[in-house]
MITOR-199298 format. One record per residue (C-alpha): residue number from 0; z, y, x. Coordinates in nm, 3 decimals. Layout:
NUM;Z;Y;X
...
This chain:
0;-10.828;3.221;-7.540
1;-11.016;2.895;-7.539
2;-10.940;2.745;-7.167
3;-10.692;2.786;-6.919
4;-10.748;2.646;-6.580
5;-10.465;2.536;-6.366
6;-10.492;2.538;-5.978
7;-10.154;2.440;-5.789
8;-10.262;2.605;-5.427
9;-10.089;2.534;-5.072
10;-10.285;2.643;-4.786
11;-10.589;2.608;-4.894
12;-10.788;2.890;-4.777
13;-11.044;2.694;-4.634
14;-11.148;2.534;-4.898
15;-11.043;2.780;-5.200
16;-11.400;3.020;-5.226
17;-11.602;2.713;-5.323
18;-11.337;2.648;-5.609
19;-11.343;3.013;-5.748
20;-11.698;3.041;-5.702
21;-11.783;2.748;-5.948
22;-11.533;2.895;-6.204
23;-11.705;3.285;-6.117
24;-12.013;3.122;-6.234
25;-11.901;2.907;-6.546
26;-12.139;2.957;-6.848
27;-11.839;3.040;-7.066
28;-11.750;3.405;-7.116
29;-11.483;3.524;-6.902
30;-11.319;3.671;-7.158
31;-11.262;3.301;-7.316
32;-11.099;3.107;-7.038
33;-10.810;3.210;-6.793
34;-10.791;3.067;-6.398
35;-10.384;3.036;-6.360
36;-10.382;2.987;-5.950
37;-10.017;2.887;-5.871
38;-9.907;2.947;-5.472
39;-9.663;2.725;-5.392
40;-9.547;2.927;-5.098
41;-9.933;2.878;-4.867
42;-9.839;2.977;-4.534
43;-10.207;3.039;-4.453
44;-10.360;3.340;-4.592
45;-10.450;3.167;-4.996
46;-10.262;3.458;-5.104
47;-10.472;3.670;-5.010
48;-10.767;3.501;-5.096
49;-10.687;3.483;-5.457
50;-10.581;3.863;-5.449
51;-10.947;3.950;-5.323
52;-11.101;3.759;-5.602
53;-10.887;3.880;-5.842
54;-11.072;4.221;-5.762
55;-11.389;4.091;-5.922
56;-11.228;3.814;-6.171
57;-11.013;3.978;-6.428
58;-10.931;3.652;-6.567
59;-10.735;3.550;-6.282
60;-10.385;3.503;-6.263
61;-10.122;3.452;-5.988
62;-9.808;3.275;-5.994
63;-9.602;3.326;-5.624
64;-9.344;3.052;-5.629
65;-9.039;3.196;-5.501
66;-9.007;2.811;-5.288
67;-9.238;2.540;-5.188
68;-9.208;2.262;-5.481
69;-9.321;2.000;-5.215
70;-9.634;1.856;-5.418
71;-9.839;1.986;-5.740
72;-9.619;1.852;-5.978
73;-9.404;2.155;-6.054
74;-9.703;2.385;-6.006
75;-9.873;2.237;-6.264
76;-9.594;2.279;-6.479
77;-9.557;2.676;-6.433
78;-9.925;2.643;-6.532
79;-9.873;2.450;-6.844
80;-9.592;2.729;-6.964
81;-9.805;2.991;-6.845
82;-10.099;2.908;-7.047
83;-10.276;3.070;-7.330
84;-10.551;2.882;-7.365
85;-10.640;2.624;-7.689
86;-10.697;2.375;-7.392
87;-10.599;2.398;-7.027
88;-10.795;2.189;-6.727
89;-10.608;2.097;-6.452
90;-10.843;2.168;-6.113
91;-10.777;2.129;-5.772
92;-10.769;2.387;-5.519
93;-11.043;2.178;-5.326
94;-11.267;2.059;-5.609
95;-11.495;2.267;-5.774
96;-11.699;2.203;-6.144
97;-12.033;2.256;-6.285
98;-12.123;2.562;-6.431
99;-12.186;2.443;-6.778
100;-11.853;2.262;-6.780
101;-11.589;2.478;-6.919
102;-11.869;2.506;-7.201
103;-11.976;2.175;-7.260
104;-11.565;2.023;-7.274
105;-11.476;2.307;-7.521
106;-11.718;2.262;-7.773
107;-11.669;1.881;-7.733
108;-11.336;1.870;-7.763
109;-11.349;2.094;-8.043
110;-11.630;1.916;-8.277
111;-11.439;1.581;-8.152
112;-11.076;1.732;-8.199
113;-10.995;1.541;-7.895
114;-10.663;1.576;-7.722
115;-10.768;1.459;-7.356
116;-11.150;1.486;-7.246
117;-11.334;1.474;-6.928
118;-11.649;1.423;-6.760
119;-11.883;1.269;-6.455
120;-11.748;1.292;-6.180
121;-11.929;1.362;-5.861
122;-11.803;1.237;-5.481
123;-11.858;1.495;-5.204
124;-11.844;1.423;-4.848
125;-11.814;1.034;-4.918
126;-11.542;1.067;-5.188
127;-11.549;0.783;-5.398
128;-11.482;0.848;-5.723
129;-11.470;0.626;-6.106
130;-11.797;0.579;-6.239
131;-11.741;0.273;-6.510
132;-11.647;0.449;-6.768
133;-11.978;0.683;-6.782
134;-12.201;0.396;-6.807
135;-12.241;0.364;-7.167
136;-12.334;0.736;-7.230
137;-12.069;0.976;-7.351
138;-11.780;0.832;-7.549
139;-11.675;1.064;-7.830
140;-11.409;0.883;-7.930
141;-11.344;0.599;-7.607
142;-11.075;0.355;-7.596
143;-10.820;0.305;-7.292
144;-10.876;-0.086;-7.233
145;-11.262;-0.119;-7.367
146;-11.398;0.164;-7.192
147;-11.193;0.130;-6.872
148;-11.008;0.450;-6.886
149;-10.705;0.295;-6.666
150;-10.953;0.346;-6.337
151;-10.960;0.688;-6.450
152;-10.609;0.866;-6.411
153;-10.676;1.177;-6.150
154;-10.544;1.472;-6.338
155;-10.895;1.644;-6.325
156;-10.955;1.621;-6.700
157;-10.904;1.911;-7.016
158;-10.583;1.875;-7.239
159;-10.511;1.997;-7.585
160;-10.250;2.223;-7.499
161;-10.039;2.162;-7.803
162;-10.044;1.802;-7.772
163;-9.912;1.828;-7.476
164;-9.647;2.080;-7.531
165;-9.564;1.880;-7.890
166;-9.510;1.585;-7.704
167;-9.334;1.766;-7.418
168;-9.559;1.589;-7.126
169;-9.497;1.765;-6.786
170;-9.548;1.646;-6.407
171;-9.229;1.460;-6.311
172;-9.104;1.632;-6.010
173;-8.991;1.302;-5.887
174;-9.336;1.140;-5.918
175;-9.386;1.207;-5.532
176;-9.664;0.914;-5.576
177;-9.882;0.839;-5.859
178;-9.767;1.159;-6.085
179;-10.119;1.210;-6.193
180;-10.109;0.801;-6.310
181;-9.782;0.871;-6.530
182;-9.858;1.195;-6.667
183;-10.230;1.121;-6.798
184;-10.093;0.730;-6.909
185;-9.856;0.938;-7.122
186;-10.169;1.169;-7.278
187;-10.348;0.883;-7.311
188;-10.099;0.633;-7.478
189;-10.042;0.923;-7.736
190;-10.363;1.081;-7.814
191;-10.587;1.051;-8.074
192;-10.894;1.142;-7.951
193;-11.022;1.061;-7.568
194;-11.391;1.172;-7.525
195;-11.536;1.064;-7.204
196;-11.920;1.277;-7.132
197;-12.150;1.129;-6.891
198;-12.456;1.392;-6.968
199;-12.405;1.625;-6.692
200;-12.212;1.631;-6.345
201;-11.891;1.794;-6.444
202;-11.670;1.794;-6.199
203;-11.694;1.789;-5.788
204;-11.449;1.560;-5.598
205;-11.418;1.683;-5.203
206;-11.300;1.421;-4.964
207;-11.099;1.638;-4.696
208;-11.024;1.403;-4.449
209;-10.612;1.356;-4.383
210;-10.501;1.660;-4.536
211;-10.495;1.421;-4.899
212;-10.111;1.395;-5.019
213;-10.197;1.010;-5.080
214;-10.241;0.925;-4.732
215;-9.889;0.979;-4.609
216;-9.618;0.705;-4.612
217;-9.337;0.710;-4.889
218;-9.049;0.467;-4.951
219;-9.087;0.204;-5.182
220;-8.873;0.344;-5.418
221;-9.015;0.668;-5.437
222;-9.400;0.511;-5.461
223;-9.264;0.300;-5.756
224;-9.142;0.581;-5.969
225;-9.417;0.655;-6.115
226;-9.504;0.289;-6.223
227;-9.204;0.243;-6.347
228;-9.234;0.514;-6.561
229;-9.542;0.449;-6.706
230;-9.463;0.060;-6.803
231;-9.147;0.203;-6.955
232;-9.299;0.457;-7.157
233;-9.560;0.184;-7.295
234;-9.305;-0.070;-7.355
235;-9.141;0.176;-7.548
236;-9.432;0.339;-7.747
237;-9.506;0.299;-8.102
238;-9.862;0.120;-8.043
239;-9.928;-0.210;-8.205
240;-9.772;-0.504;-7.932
241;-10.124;-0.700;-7.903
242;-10.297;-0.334;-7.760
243;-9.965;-0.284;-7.575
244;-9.941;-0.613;-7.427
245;-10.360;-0.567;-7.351
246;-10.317;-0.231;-7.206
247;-10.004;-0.375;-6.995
248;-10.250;-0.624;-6.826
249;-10.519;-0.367;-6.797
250;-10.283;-0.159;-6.634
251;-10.170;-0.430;-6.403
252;-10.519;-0.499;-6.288
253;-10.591;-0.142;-6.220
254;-10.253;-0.124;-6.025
255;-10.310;-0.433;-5.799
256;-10.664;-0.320;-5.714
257;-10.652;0.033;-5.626
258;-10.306;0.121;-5.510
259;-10.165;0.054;-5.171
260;-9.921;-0.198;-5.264
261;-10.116;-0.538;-5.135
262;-10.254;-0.335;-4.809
263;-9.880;-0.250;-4.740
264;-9.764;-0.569;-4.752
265;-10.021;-0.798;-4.632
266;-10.109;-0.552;-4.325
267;-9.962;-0.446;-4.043
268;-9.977;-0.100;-4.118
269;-9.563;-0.173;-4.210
270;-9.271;-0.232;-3.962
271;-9.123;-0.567;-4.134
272;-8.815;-0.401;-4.208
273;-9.084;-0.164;-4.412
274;-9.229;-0.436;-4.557
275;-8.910;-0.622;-4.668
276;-8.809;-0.298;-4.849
277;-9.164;-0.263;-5.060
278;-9.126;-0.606;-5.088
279;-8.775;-0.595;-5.279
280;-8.960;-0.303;-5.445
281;-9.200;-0.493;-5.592
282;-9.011;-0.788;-5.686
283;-8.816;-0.570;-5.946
284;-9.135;-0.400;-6.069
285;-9.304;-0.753;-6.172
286;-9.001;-0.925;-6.266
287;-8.891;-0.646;-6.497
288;-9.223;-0.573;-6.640
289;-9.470;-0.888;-6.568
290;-9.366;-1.164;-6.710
291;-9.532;-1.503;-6.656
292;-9.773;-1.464;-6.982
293;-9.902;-1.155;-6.833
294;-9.961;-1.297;-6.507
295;-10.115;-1.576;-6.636
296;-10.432;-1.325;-6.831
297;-10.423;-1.094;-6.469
298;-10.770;-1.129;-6.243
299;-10.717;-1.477;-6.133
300;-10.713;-1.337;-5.759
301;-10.367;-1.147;-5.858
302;-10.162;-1.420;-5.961
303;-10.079;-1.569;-5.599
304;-9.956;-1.234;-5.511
305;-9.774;-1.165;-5.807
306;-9.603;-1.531;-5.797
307;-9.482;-1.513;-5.461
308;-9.404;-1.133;-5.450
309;-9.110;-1.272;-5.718
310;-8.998;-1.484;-5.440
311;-8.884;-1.189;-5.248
312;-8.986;-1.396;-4.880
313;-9.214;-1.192;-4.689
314;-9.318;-1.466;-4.454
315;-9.372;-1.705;-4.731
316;-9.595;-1.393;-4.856
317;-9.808;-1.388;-4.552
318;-9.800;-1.753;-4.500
319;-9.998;-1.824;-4.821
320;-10.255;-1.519;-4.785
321;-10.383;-1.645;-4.483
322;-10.394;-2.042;-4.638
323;-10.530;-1.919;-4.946
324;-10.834;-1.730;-4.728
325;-10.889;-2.062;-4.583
326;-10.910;-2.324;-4.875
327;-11.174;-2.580;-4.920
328;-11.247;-2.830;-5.183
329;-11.072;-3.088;-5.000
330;-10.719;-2.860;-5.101
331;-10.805;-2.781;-5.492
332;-10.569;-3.033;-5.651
333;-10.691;-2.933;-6.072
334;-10.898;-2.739;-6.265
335;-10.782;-2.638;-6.609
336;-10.733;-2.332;-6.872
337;-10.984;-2.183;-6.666
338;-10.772;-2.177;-6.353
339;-10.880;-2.371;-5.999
340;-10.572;-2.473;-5.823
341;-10.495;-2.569;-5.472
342;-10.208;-2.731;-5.312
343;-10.054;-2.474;-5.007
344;-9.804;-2.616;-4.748
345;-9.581;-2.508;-4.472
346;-9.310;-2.701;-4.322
347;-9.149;-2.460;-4.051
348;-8.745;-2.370;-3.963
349;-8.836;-2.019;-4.096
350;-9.057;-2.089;-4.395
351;-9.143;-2.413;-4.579
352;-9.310;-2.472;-4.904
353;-9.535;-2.718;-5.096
354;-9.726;-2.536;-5.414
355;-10.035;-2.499;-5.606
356;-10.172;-2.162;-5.614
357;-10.444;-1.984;-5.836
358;-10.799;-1.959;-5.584
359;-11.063;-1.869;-5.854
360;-11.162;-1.575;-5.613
361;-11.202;-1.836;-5.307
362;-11.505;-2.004;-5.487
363;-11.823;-1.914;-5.425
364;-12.159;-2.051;-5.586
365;-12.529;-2.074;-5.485
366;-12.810;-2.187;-5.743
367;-13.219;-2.246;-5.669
368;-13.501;-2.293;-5.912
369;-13.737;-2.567;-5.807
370;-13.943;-2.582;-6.151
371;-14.046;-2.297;-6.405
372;-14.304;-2.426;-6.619
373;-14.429;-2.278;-7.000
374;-14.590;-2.443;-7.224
375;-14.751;-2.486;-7.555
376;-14.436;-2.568;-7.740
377;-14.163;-2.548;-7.481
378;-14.053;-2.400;-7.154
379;-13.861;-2.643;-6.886
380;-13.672;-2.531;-6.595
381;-13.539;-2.761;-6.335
382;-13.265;-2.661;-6.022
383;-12.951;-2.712;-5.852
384;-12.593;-2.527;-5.811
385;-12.327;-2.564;-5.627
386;-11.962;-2.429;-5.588
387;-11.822;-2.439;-5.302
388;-11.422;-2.520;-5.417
389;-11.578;-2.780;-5.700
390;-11.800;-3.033;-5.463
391;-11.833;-3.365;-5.621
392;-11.685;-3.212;-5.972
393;-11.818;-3.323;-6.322
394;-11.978;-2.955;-6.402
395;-12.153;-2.916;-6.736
396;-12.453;-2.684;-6.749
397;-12.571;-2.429;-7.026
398;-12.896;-2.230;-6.955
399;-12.792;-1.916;-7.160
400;-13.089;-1.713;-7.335
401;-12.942;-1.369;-7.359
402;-13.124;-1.098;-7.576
403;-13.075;-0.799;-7.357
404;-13.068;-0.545;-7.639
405;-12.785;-0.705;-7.841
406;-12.619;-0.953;-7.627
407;-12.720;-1.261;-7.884
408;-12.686;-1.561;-7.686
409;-12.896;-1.891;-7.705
410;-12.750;-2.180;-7.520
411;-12.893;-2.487;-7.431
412;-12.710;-2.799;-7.286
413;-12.906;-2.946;-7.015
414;-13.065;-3.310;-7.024
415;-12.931;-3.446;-6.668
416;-12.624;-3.625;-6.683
417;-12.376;-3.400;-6.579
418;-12.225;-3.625;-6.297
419;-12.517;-3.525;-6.104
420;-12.392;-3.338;-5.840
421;-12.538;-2.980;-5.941
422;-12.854;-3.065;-6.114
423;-12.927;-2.942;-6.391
424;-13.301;-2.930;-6.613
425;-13.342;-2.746;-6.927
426;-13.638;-2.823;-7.172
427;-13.643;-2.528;-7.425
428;-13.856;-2.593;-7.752
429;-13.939;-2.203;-7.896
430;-13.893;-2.307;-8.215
431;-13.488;-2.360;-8.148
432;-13.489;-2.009;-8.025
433;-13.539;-1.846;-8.427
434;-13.662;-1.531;-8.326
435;-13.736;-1.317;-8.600
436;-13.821;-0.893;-8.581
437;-13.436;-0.795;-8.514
438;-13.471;-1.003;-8.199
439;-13.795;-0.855;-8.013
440;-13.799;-0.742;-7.607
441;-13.647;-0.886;-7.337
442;-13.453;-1.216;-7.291
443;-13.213;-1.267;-6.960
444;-13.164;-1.609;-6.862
445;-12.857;-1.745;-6.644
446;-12.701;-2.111;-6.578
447;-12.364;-2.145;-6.666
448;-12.173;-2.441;-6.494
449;-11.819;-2.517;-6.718
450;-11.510;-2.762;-6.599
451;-11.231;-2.755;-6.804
452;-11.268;-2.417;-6.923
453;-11.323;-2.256;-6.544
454;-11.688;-2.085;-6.613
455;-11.976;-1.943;-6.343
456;-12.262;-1.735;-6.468
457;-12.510;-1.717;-6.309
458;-12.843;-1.523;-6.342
459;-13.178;-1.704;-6.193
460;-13.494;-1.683;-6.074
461;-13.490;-1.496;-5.767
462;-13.388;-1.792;-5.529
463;-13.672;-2.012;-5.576
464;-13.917;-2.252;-5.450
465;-14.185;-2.052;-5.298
466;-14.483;-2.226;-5.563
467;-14.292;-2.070;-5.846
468;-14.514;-1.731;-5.933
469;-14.664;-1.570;-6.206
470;-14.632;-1.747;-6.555
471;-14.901;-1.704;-6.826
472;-14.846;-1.544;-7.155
473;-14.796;-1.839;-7.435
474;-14.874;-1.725;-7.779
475;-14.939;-1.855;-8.144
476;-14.500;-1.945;-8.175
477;-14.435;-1.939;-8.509
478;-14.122;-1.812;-8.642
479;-13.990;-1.730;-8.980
480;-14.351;-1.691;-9.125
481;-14.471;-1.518;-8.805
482;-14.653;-1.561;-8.531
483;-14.506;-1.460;-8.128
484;-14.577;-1.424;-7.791
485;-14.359;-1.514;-7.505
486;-14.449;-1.345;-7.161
487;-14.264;-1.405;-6.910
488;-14.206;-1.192;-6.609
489;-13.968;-1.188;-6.285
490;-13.772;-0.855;-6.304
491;-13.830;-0.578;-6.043
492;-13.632;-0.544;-5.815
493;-13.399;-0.802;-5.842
494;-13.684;-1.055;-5.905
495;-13.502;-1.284;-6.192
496;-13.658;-1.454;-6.449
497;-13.691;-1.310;-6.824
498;-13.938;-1.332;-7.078
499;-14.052;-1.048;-7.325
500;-14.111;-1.166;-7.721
501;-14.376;-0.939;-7.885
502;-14.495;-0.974;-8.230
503;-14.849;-1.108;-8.230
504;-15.112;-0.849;-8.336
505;-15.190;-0.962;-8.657
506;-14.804;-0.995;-8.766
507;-14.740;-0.624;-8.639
508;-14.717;-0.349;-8.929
């Protein structure tokens, strides 16, 4: 048997022909994968349902819990013990896959020997579903932090089943929240081999409306089980501690952005009594596994939150979310280590506090191209940005030539005085650019302002002054013994500025 499938089922009758159907039709033999569809006690008619299509589907197998398990944790599990297969999928009784996918992840998995692999994944009826970590093609043999694997922890992936069973991974029945999160951070952590495929649309995520288990409310303690669990087990794995302390942060990030710990508490979807409690919650999660080093490398527009979380004061809390929404340039007190800081006070009987706080995310930037001009020998390009939290700042300005295939950067410092207020004017002489035959095709060009390590990127071209147009193609730039042309173009459809380097036609060969 090469693949079992697991499907924990409660009342999903509705929904459960689409799921079978895609599985009916899988490109795979039916005599190579089992469909293990586990009924945690439906009391709609999914029984019966699977019993019809186990008239036509001789791979299918039922498991009738004797008691509802109250989630798919322990379903999962009777699955797992259940199985036969070299590899078991985990699939959910709403979700359905491509045809081609039970055959595509086995003979991946097996040239790969990968322990955990999975594929695109397509949103239906306005699901939104990971997508970052299929843009660089398929990933044979990915890793966790580089190609973003934290944003993808749903359980809808393939297993080896004897890693799993040699490491003796199961669904915490306790993990009432975020069980998928702890049980594929566990595979993950462990395995060998992740391959991620992005050729083909492998597996079908339905939105359902309210019926999702993830909607519901749960104590704090029960929501951070699961997150507890999964910084324990990577504190305590055998990794080496720069990739653990990476994959901490990474983890962090991914936590503070997509769960519902921030919209809890800076919402009034809680009672304050509610609030206090996640709160308290929360405190003990980043003081026992966040410490101020790791704060320090989150997203800059985590580190108020996490700060003042620590303080366990709820109105502080909300307090300094609303200020920090607010802040101008007028409150930014420094700028350094990359960090823009502002100075938040309130001086109330209930709440009063004077601090600097991280507002990176407050600061927004606008840049405009009033010159573009080519010529013989050089290119010069004149313009302005501004920042809106760094007004009357001494910025320094790059432009930054970036070869598009292999990232090779060119900078240039620009020739205003930098105390300028947001002017900058580059004069670019081809011959400083080297270009040689390893260096050919498109070049990217952005501005990049710099205070005391605090950076802004930006790309240019498209706002500019309306005399700006086409630019004629300058040839004859000699290089390394050969001769180059340099057309420049404004990209389609974001209209920015790049230039294309071509090999002149007597050099080519």
């Amino acid at each position: 048997m090469k693949v079992s499938i697991a499907i924990p089922i409660y009342n999903a009758a509705r929904h459960l022909n689409v799921t079978l159907d895609s599985l009916m039709h899988q490109t795979m033999s039916k005599d190579e994968f089992e469909i293990i569809c586990v009924n945690d006690r439906s009391t709609d008619n999914s029984k019966e349902v699977i019993s019809e299509y186990s008239k036509v589907m001789k791979n299918l197998i039922l498991i009738d819990r004797a008691e509802n398990s109250g989630g798919p944790m322990i379903p999962r599990n009777d699955a797992i013990e259940a199985a036969r297969g070299e590899y078991i999928m985990f699939l959910d009784n709403d979700d359905f896959i491509g045809e081609e996918t039970l055959e595509r992840f086995y003979n991946q998995a097996v040239k790969n020997k990968s322990d955990v692999i999975y594929g695109k994944y397509v949103g239906v009826n306005g699901r939104v579903v990971p997508q970052s970590m299929f843009q660089s093609g398929n990933l044979y043999n990915s890793d966790i932090i580089k190609d973003n694997l934290v944003y993808s922890l749903a359980p809808h992936k393939m297993f080896n089943l004897a890693f799993i069973k040699e490491n003796n991974f199961r669904f915490h029945p306790k993990a009432v929240v975020g069980e998928d999160q702890l049980f594929v951070m566990q595979c993950y952590i462990k395995a060998k081999v992740i391959t991620v495929l992005a050729d083909y649309d492998y597996y079908y995520v339905v939105a359902r409306g309210n019926e999702n288990l993830s909607l519901k409310y749960f104590p704090a303690e029960e929501f951070f089980f699961s997150f507890n669990r999964i910084m324990e087990f990577l504190q305590d794995s055998d990794i080496h501690e720069l990739y653990k302390k990476e994959l901490k942060i990474a983890f962090i990030n991914r936590f503070l952005h997509a769960s519902r710990l921030r919209g809890h508490l800076l919402s009034n979807l809680l009672t304050n009594d509610q609030k206090k409690d996640w709160l308290n919650e929360a405190k003990l999660f980043f003081d026992k596994h966040v410490d101020d080093e790791i704060v320090k490398q989150l997203a800059s527009r985590f580190h108020y939150f996490v700060n003042v979380v620590k303080d366990n004061d709820i109105k502080k809390l909300l307090f300094i979310h609303k200020q920090l929404d607010k802040v101008t340039a007028i409150d930014v007190t420094r700028v350094e280590d990359g960090l823009i800081y502002a100075r938040v006070k309130q001086h109330t009987k209930e709440c009063a506090y004077d601090e600097e706080h991280v507002v990176n995310q407050n600061n927004t930037s606008n840049i405009f191209i009033n010159k573009v001009q080519f010529e013989d020998s050089f290119f010069v390009i004149e313009g302005q940005m501004t920042q809106s939290l760094l007004i009357n700042k001494d910025i320094a300005y790059e432009l930054k030539i970036v070869h598009r295939e292999t990232g090779i950067e060119k900078s240039v410092v620009s020739i205003v005085d930098p105390y300028s207020s947001g002017v900058f004017e580059f004069m670019v002489y081809y011959k400083e650019l080297l270009f040689d035959h390893n260096l050919l095709g498109a070049w990217d060009l952005f501005v990049e302002a710099s205070i005391n390590g605090y950076v802004k990127r930006r790309r240019i071209g498209k706002d500019r002054d309306l005399s700006i147009k086409a630019h004629k193609p300058v040839s004859g730039i000699s290089s390394f013994g050969k001769k180059y042309v340099i057309k420049p173009y404004y990209t389609k459809p974001h209209d920015n500025l790049s230039f294309n380097v071509v090999l002149n036609e007597k050099d080519k060969g």
